[in-house]
C-alpha positions in Angstrom: 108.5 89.4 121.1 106.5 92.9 120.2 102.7 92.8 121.4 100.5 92.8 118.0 98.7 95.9 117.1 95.0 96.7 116.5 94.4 97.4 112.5 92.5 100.4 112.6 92.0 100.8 108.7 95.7 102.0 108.2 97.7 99.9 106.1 101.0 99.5 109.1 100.2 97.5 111.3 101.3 94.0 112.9 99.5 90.7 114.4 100.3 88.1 116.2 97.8 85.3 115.9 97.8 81.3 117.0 98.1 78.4 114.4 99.5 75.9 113.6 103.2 76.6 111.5 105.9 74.7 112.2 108.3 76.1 115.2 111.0 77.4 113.4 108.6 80.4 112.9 108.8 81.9 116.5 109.9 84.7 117.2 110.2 85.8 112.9 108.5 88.9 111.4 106.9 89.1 108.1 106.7 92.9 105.9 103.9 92.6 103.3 104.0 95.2 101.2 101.0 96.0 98.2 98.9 98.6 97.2 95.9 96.7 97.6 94.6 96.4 101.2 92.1 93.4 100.3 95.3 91.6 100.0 96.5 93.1 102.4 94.3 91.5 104.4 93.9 88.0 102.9 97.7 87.3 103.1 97.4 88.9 106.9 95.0 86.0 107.6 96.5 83.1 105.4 100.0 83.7 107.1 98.8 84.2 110.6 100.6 82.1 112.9 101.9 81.7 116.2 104.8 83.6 117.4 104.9 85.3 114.2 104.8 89.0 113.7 103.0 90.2 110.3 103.7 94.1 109.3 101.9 95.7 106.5 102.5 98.8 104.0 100.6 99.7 101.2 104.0 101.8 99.7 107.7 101.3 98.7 108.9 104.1 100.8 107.0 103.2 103.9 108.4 99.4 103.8 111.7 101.1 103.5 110.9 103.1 106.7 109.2 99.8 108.5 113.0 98.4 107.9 114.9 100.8 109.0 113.6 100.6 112.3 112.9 97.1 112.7 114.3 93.9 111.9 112.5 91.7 109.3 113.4 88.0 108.7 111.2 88.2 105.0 109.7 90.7 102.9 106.5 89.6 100.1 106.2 92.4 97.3 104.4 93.5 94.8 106.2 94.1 91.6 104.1 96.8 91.0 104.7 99.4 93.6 104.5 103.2 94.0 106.8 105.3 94.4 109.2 102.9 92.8 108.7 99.6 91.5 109.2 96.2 93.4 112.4 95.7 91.5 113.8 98.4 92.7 112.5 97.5 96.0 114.2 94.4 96.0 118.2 96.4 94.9 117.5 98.7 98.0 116.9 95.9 100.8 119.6 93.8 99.4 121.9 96.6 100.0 120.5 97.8 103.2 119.0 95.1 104.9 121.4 91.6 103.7 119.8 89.7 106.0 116.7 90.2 104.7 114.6 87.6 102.3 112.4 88.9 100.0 109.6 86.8 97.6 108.1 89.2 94.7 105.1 88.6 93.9 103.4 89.8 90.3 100.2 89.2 87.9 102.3 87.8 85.5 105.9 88.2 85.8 107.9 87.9 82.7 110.8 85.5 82.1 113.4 88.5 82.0 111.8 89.6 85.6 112.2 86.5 87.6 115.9 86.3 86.2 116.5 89.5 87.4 114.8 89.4 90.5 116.6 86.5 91.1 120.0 87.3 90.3 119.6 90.8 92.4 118.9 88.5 95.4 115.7 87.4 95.5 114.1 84.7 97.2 111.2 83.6 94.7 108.9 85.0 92.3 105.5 83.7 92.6 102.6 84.7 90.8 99.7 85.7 91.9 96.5 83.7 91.0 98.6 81.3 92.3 99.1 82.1 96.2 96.3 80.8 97.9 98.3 77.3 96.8 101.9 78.4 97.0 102.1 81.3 99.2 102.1 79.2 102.7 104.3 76.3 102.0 107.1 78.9 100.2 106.9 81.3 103.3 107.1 78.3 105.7 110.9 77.4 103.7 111.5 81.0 103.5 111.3 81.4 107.3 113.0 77.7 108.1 115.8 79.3 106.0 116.3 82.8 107.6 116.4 80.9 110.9 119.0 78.8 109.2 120.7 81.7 108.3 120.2 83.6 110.8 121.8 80.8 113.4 124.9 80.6 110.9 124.7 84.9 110.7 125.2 84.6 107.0 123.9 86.9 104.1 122.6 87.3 100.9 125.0 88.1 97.7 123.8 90.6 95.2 123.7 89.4 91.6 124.7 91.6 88.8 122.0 93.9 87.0 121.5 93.0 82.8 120.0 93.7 80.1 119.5 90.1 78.7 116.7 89.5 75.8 116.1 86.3 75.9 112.3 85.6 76.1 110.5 82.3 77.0 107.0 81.8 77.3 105.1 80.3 80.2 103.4 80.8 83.7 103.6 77.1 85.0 105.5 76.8 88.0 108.0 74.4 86.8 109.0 76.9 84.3 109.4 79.5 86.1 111.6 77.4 88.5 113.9 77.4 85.9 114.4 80.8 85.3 115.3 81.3 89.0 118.1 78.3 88.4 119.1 80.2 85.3 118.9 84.0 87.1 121.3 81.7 90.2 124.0 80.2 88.1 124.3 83.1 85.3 126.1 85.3 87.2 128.7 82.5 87.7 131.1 80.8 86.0 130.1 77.5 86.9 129.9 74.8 84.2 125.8 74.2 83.2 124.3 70.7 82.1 120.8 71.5 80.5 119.0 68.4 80.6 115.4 67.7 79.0 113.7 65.8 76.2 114.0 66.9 72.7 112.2 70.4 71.8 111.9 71.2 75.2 114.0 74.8 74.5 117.6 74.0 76.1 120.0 76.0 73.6 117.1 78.9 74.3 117.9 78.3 78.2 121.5 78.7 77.3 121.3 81.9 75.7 119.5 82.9 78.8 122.6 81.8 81.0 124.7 83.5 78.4 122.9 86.7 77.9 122.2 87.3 82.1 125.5 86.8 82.5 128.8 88.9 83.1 130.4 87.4 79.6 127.2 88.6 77.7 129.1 91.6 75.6 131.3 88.0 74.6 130.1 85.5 72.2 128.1 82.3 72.1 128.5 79.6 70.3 126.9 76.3 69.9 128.3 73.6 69.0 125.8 70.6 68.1 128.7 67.8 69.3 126.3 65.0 66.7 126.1 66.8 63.7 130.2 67.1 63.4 132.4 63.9 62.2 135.0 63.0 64.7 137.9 63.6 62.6 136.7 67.3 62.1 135.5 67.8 66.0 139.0 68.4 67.1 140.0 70.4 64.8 136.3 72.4 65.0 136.4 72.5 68.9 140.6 73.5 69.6 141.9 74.9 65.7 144.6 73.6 64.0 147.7 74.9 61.9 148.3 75.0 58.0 149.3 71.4 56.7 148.3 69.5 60.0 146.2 67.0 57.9 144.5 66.9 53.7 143.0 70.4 53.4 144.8 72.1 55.9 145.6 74.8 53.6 145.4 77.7 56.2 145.8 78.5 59.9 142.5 78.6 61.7 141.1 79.4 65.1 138.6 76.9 66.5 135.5 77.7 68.8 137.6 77.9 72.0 139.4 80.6 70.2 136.8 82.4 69.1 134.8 82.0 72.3 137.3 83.5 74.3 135.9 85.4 77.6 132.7 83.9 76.0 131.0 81.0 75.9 130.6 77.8 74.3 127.4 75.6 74.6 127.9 71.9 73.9 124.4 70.5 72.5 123.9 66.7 72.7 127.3 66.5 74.7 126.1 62.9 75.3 127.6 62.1 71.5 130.5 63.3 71.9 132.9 60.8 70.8 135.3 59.9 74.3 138.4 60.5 72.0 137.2 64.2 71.9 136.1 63.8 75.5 139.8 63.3 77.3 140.6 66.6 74.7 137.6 68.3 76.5 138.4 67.1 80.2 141.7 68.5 80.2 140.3 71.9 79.2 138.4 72.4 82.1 141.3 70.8 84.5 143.5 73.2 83.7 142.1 75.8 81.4 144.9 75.2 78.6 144.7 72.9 74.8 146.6 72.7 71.8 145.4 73.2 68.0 145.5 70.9 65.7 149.0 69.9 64.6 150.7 72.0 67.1 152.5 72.0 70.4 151.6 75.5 71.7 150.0 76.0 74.7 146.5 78.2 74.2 145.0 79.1 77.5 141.1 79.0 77.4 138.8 81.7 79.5 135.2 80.3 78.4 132.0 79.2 80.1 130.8 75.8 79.3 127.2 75.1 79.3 126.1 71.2 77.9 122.8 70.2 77.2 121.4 66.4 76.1 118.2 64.7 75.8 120.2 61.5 76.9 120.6 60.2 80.5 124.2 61.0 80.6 124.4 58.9 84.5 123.1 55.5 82.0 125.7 56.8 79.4 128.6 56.9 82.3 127.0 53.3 83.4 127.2 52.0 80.0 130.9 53.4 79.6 129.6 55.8 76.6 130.9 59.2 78.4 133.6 59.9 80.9 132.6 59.6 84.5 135.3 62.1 85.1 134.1 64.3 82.6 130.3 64.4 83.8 131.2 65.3 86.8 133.5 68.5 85.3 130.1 69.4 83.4 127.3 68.7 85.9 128.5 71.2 88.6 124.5 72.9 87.9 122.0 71.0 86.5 118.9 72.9 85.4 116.2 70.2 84.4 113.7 71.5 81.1 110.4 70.0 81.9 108.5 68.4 79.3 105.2 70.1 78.0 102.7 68.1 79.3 103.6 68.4 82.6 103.0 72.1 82.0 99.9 72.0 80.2 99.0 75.9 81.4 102.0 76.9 79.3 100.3 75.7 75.8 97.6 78.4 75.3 100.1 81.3 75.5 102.7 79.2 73.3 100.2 79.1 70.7 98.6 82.2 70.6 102.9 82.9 70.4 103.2 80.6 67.3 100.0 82.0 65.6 101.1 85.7 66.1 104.3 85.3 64.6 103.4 82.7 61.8 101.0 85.2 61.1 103.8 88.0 61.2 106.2 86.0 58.9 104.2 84.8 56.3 102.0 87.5 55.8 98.9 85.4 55.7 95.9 86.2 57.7 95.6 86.0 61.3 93.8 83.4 62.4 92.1 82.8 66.0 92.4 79.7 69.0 89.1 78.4 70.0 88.3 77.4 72.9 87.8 74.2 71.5 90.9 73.9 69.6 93.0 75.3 73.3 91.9 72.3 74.7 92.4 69.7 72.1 96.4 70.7 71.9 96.0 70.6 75.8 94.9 67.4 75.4 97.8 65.8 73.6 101.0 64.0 75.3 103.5 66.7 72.8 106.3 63.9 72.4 108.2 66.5 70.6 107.7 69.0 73.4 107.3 72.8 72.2 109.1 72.1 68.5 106.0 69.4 67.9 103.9 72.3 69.4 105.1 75.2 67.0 104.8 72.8 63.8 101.6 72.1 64.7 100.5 75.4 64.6 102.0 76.1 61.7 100.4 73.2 59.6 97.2 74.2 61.1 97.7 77.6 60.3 98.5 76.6 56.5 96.1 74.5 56.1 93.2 77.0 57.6 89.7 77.5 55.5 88.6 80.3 58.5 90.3 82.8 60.5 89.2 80.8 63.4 90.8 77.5 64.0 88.5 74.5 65.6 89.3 71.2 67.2 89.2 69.7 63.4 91.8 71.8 62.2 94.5 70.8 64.3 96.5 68.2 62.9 96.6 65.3 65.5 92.3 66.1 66.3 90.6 63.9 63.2 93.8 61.2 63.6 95.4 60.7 66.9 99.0 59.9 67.0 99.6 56.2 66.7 102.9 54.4 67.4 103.4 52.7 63.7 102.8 53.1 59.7 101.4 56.5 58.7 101.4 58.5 61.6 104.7 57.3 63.0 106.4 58.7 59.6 104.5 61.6 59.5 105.1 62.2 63.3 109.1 62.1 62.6 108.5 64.6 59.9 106.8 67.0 61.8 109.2 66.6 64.6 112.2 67.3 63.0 110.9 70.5 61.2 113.8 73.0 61.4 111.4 75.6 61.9 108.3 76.8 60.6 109.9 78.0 57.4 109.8 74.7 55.9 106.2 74.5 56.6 104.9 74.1 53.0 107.7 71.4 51.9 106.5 69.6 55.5 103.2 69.7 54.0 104.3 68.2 50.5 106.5 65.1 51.9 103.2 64.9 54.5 100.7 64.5 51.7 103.3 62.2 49.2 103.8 59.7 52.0 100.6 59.6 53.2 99.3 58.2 49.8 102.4 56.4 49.5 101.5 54.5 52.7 97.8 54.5 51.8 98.6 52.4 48.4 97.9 55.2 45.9 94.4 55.6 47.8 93.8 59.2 48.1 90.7 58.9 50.2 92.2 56.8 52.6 95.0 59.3 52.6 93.2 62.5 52.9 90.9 60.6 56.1 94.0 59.3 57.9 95.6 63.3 57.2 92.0 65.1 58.0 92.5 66.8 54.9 89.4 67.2 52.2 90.9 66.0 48.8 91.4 69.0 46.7 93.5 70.3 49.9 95.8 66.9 49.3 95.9 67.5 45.3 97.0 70.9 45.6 100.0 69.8 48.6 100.4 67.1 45.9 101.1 69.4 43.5 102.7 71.9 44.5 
């Protein structure tokens, strides 16, 4: 093991100082690398442990140098680097240095940057304000794995480069743990189930998978598996030839056709009737199905990613879906987490929403408060991110100021009860398409609320914190 050095205001140098990490950490060397030596030095410190060696550089180049000549079990970057970026970084020490793990580390890394740092290779993505918390437990599992690794003398694989566009918004941890999943399994062909509650965003995450992927000059397409009759699924799903049932009157090419070198996203595969299912199973046994009314052989080349908001093991339990068949689709699970378990996520997704309701409509722009932050922080968001966007949109409607308050968010003057009024409403708001339909949400709001209020429009306009000449005119219109 080297003999540490004395830091002499340079920003190369290594230490070697007592603590307490675990022991898989002998005898393992640490590159940080960041322009700043204040961090420098605070990760220097909060890392320091015995047995480990911590080098420093303050450039790109000179980490490339440091590697060249000595071996490093894990590299922590900065995304933003001189005279090349972190990215870049991370693409040269894959090539050069396999063995190598690296953790990028950024002010606010954007969804397309921890997919593509973690398809070229990387380790993790953390953000910044948040590693005096998650800096020391994710090195300690870095390290555990590179001696893994290194005992087993494997390497890492480089992932392809893309130029996906996909966007999602959010800086919680849990998110951002799923755009490493996604950045992992894109570059394969592996068969995705996206699992989450309802208006969490999983056909977004399977654009993602789509779009980072080597099929992304192919198409997608979705195929919402309970908005389709069963007598028209088959036929949808695998084609079917002229006069092969009533209304045939034409040869046509179904989504496996059309997907081809593509791929198909299944949403709410959980009802999917099990007569389509065994149709479906045998596609991904052997690649091969027949149209509709015939008994040619098609082959099939397409990705299948699946998504639910059912438990689809409690489906297989209850003899509702194949057993055989989840198995085929669950090869990667990537798990959405609801919104309130990622509350820091909520004040960009709104400031998001109110930019481009704003954009759309044409209508003023109108400002968060503090105040009004923290009330939708406050809230449980049964409906996930689609409750949060109609929310913002009603609120924005509804507006008398260009700054919106506690009071003018919809669920702040009546809290979300579980029966009467606010359970219809709630289902209304839910279900929005999109924001679009905003003003006829408002409408079917303000008639059912006086409906359920027996024709009493006071009672109505309290229950809807609306003032009455607001409910006439939604009345009206």
């Amino acid at each position: 093991m080297r003999n540490g050095m004395i830091f002499r205001g340079n920003s190369d140098y290594s230490c070697n100082v007592a603590a307490d990490m675990p022991d898989p950490l002998l005898e393992q060397t640490i590159l940080l690398i960041d322009p700043e030596i204040e961090y420098l030095d605070w990760a220097t410190k909060h890392l320091q442990a015995k047995g480990l060696q911590i080098l420093r550089s303050d450039t790109a180049d000179k980490a490339l140098k440091i590697l060249k000549k000595t071996r490093v079990d894990l590299l922590i970057s900065s995304l933003e680097l001189q005279p090349f970026d972190g990215m870049e970084l991370l693409s040269r020490v894959m090539a050069e240095c396999p063995g190598t793990l690296v953790i990028l580390v950024g002010g606010f890394p954007t969804t397309g940057q921890i997919i593509e740092a973690t398809q070229r290779g990387a380790h993790d993505v953390l953000r910044k304000e948040s590693l005096p918390f998650e800096l020391r437990p994710v090195v300690e599992n870095a390290l555990i794995t590179c001696e893994d690794r290194r005992s087993a003398d494997t390497s890492v694989t480089v992932g392809p480069q893309n130029d996906g566009r996909v966007k999602m918004i959010g800086i919680s941890r849990a998110l951002q743990d799923v755009f490493k999943i996604v950045g992992r399994v894109a570059r394969t062909d592996a068969p995705v189930m996206i699992s989450g509650e309802s208006g969490t965003g999983k056909e977004l995450i399977a654009k993602a998978i789509h779009e980072y992927s080597p099929r992304r000059n192919k198409e997608l397409i979705p195929i919402n598996c309970g908005a389709i009759p069963e007598n028209l699924l088959e036929s949808e799903l695998f084609g079917h030839e002229k006069g092969s049932f009533t209304g045939a009157i034409a040869r046509r090419a179904g989504r496996f056709e059309q997907a081809d070198g593509g791929t198909l996203f299944f949403d709410e595969i959980g009802d999917m009737p099990l007569s389509i299912q065994v149709k479906l199973l045998r596609v991904l046994q052997d690649g091969t199905y027949s149209r509709v009314g015939s008994n040619e052989t098609c082959n099939s080349d397409v990705r299948i990613v699946t998504a639910s908001h059912k438990d689809l093991a409690a489906e297989v339990a209850a003899g509702r879906f194949r057993e055989d068949l989840y198995y085929r689709l669950n090869v990667v699970e990537v798990k959405i987490p609801p919104l309130r378990q990622r509350i820091e996520d909520i004040p960009l997704l709104a400031e998001f929403f109110v930019k481009r309701i704003s954009n759309k409509s044409g209508m003023a722009r109108v400002k968060l408060s503090q105040e009004a932050i923290t009330t939708l922080q406050s809230h449980t968001w049964p409906g996930n991110v689609r409750e949060l966007e109609n929310t913002i949109a009603r609120a924005c409607a509804l507006a008398n100021s260009p700054i919106l308050l506690a009071a003018d968010i919809p669920f702040a003057v009546a809290p979300v009860n579980r029966g009467g009024l606010n359970e219809a409403l709630e289902k209304i708001l839910l279900h929005a398409p999109s924001s679009d339909a905003i003003p006829w949400i408002i409408s079917q709001i303000a008639q059912r609320a006086v409906e359920l209020a027996d024709n009493d429009l006071k009672q109505a306009a309290a229950q809807l914190g609306m003032k009455m000449d607001e409910l006439k005119k939604h009345l009206n219109s």
